[in-house]
C-alpha positions as CSV (number, residue, x, y, z in Angstrom):
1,X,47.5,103.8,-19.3
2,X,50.8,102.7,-17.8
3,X,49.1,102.5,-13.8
4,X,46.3,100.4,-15.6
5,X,48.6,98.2,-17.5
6,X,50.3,97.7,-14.1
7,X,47.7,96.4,-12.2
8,X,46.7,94.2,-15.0
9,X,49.8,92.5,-14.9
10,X,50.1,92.4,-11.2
11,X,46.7,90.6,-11.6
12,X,48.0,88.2,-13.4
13,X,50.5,87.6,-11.6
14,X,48.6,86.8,-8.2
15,X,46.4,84.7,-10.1
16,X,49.0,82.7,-11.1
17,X,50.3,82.0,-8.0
18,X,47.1,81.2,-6.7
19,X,46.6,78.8,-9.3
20,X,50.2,77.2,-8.7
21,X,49.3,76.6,-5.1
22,X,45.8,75.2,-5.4
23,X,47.7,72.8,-8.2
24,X,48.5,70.2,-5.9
25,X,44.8,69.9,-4.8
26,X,42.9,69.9,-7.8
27,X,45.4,66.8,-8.8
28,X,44.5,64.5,-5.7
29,X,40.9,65.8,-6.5
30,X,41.3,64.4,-9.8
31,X,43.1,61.2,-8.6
32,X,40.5,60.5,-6.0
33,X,37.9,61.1,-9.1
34,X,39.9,58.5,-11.3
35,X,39.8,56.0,-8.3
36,X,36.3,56.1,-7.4
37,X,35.3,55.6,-11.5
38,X,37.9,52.6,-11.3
39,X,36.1,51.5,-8.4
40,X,33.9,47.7,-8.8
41,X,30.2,49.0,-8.8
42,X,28.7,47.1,-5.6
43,X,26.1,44.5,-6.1
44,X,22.6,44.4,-5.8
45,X,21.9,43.7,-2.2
46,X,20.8,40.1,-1.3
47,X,16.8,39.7,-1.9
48,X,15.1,38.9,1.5
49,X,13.8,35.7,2.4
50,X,10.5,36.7,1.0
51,X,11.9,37.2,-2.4
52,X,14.1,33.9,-2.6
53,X,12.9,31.2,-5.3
54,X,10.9,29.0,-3.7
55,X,9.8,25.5,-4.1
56,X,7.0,23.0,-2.6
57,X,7.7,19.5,-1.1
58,X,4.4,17.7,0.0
59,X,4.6,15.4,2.5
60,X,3.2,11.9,2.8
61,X,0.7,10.5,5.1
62,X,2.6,8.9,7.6
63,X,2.5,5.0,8.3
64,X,3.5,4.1,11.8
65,X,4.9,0.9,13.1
66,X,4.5,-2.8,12.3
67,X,0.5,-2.4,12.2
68,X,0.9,0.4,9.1
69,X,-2.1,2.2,10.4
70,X,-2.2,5.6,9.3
71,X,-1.7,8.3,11.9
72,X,-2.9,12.2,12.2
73,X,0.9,12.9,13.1
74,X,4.3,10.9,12.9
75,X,4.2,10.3,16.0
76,X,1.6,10.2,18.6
77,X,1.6,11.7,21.8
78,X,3.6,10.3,24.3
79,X,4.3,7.3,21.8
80,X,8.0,5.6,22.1
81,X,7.9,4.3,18.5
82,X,7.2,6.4,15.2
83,X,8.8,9.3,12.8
84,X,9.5,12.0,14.5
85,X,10.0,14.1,11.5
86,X,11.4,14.5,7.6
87,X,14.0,17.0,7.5
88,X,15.5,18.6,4.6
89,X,19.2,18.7,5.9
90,X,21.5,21.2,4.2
91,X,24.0,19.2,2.6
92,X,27.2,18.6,4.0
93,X,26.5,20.8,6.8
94,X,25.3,18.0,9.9
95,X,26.4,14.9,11.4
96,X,23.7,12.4,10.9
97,X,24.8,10.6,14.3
98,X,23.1,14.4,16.3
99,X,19.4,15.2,16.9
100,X,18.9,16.9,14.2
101,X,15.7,19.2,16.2
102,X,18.2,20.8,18.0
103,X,19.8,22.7,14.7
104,X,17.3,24.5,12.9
105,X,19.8,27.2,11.3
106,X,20.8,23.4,9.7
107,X,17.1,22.8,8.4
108,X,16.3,23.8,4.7
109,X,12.8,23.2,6.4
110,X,11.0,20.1,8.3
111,X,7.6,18.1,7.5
112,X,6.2,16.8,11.0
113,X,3.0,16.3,10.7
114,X,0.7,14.4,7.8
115,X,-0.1,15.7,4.5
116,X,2.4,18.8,5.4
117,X,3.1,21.4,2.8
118,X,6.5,23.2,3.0
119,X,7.8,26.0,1.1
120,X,11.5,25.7,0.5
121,X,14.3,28.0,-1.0
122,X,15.2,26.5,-4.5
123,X,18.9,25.8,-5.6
124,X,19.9,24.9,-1.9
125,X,21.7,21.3,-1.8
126,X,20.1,19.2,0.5
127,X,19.5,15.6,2.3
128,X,16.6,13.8,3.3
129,X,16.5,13.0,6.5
130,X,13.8,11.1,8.3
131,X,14.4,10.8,12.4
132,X,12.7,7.5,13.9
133,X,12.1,6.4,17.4
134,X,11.4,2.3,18.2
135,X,10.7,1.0,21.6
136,X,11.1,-3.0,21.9
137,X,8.2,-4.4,23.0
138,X,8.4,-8.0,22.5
139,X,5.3,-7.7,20.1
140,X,6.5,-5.8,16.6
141,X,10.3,-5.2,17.7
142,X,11.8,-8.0,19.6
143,X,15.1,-6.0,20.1
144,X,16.6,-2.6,19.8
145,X,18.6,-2.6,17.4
146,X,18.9,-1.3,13.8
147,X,19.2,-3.6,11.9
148,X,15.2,-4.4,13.3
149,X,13.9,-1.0,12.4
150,X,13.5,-0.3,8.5
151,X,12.0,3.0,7.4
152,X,10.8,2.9,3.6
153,X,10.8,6.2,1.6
154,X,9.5,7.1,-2.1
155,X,9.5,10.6,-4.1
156,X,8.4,11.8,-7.5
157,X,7.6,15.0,-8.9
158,X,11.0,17.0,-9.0
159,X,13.1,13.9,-8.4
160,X,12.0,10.2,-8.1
161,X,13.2,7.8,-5.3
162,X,12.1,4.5,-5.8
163,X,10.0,3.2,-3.1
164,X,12.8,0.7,-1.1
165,X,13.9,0.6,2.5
166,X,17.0,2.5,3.7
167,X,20.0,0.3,3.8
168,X,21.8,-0.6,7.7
169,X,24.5,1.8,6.3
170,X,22.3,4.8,6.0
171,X,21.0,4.7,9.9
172,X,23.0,6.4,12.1
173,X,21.5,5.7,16.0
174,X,22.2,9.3,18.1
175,X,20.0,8.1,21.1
176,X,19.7,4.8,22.5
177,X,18.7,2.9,25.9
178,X,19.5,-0.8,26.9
179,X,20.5,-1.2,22.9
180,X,20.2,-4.6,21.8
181,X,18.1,-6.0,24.1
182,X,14.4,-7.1,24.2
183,X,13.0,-3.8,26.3
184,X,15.5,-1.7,24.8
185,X,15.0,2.0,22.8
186,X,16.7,3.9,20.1
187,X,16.4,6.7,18.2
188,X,17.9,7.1,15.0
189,X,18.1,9.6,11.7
190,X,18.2,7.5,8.3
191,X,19.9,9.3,5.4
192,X,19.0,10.1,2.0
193,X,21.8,11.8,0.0
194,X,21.9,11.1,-3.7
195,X,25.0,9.0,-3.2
196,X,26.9,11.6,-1.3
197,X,25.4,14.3,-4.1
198,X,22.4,15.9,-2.1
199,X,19.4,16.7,-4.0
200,X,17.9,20.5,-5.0
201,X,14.7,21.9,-6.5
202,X,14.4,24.6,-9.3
203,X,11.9,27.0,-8.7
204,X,8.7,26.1,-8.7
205,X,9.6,22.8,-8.7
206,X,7.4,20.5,-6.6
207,X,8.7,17.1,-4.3
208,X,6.3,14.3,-3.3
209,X,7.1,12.3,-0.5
210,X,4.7,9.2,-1.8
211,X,5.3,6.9,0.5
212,X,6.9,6.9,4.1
213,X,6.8,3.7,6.8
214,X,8.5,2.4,9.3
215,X,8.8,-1.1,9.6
216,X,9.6,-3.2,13.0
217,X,10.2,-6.7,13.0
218,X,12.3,-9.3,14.6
């Protein structure tokens, strides 16, 4: 009875040193625990491009030039005068005085052709920007400058711009040739901002560009 006593106490004993040792682990085990629960829970990842809210701006038919015939594209090929394109400018993020078709990460998206539909992220701030090109030829522009070349722009649907020319102000030349004179060229981006505010659709909203020319005269 004694020898079984003993080696129930002895038992004991080893367990409880074991215990005191591993005491130390099982508390950063527990901290570690504590942390992780503490921890912010990570967000959702970012939905893909395919499952951003979208919305729809419809382009116009374009009207090229002094003549306002309508044209299959802005601009035809090989032509020195017309719109080059409508681009939907990420706010704030692009000088107007650059050619805006060299930054496409800039783009929110681009109309260049007639009748274009484009599907757009919704909630992005942007600009409407409509790039021109206007060769003097002594017949509809009698010299390059801006102040000659007048590009006219109206929206409804999601927001309404009432159908009016662009303002000297709001063309910024980035490209020009013999400027000013009566065989000169330029090429120029004329802004729509909101007043400095940028513009943005909701989802599922819809823009129509109504209206679009561009005007030469002097």
């Amino acid at each position: 009875m004694a020898g079984e006593l003993k080696w129930g106490m002895d038992r004991y004993w080893r367990l409880k040193r074991r215990l005191r040792q591993l005491s130390p682990l099982l508390l950063v085990v527990l901290v570690l625990v504590s942390l992780l629960l503490l921890l912010p829970r990570s967000s959702s990842p970012s939905p893909s491009a395919d499952n951003w809210p979208k919305a729809v701006v419809r382009g116009p038919t374009f009207t090229i030039a002094g003549r306002r015939s309508t044209q299959p594209l802005a601009l035809p090929r090989g032509g020195l005068t017309g719109i080059e394109n409508i681009y939907l400018m990420k706010h704030g993020s692009y000088s107007p005085y650059e050619n805006l078709a060299d930054n496409s990460l800039r783009w929110l998206g681009v109309l260049s052709y007639s009748g274009q539909v484009l599907t757009v992220k919704a909630n992005e701030v942007f600009d409407l920007v409509v790039a021109v090109r206007a060769k003097a030829d002594r017949e509809n522009l009698a010299y390059a400058v801006k102040e000659n070349v007048k590009v006219w722009l109206g929206t409804s649907g999601a927001f309404t711009i009432p159908f009016d020319c662009a303002p000297d102000e709001r063309e910024y030349v980035f490209y020009s040739e013999g400027y000013g004179t009566a065989d000169g060229y330029l090429r120029m981006n004329v802004v729509w901002d909101n007043d400095g505010e940028g513009y943005a659709l909701l989802p599922g909203q819809e823009l129509w560009i109504d209206n679009l020319i561009l005007e030469l005269w002097g």
